[in-house]
C-alpha positions, 0 to 999 in steps of 0.5 A: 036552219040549212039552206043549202050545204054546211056551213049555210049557203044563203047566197042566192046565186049559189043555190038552185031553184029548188033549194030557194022554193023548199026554203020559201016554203017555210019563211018568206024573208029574203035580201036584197042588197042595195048597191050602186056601180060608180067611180070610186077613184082607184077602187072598182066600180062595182065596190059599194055592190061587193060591200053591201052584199057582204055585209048582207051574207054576215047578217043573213047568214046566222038567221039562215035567210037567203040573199039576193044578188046585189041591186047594183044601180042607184040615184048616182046623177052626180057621178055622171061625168065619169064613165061606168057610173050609170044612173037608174031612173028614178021610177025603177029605184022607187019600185025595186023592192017590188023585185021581192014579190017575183019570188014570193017574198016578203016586202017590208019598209019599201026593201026585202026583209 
C-alpha cells in the first residue's frame, strides 16, 4: 500500500494533509517514535529521537502505516546536570499517546500502534 510516492513515503513529515487523510480513511494505525533529547557524551543530543524514528520507518515502511515525527522528550531527571537534557514532567509522558487521537488514529498499549 502507497502512501505517498514510490517507494513508500510513510514519514509523516514528508507528506501533505491530504495524503495522511486519504490513508486514514482506510486504516487507523499510526507511529510514534519515542525518543528522548539528552547528552550522549561526543554523539548529538537528539541520537535516541534519530534512532527511534529509524527503526520506526524500517518496520512501518513494509506495512505501509505512516510515521509520526519522533517524541523527542522523556522522564531523563538524571541527565539534568548536563545542558540540552530537558526533562518532561511526568503527567505529559504519561498522556503522550493521547497525541494519536488528534488525527484519528488508533490507541494501543498506552502508545500509537
Amino acid at each position: 500500500m502507497t502512501i505517498g510516492s514510490y517507494p513508500h513515503d510513510v514519514r509523516v513529515a514528508d507528506l501533505n494533509w491530504m495524503q495522511l487523510e486519504a490513508y486514514l480513511q482506510r486504516d487507523d494505525r499510526i507511529v510514534l517514535p519515542l525518543g528522548s533529547t539528552e547528552q550522549h557524551a561526543y554523539l548529538s543530543l537528539a541520537t535516541d529521537s534519530i534512532l527511534a524514528e529509524r527503526i520506526a520507518v524500517e518496520a512501518a515502511e513494509p506495512l505501509g502505516v505512516p510515521v509520526l515525527p519522533a517524541l523527542a522528550y522523556g522522564l531523563t531527571p538524571y541527565f539534568a546536570a548536563f545542558p540540552g537534557s530537558p526533562s518532561a514532567w511526568r503527567p505529559i509522558c504519561h498522556s503522550s499517546a493521547s497525541c494519536c487521537s488528534l488525527c484519528g488514529a488508533r490507541v494501543s498499549s498506552g502508545s500509537c500502534c
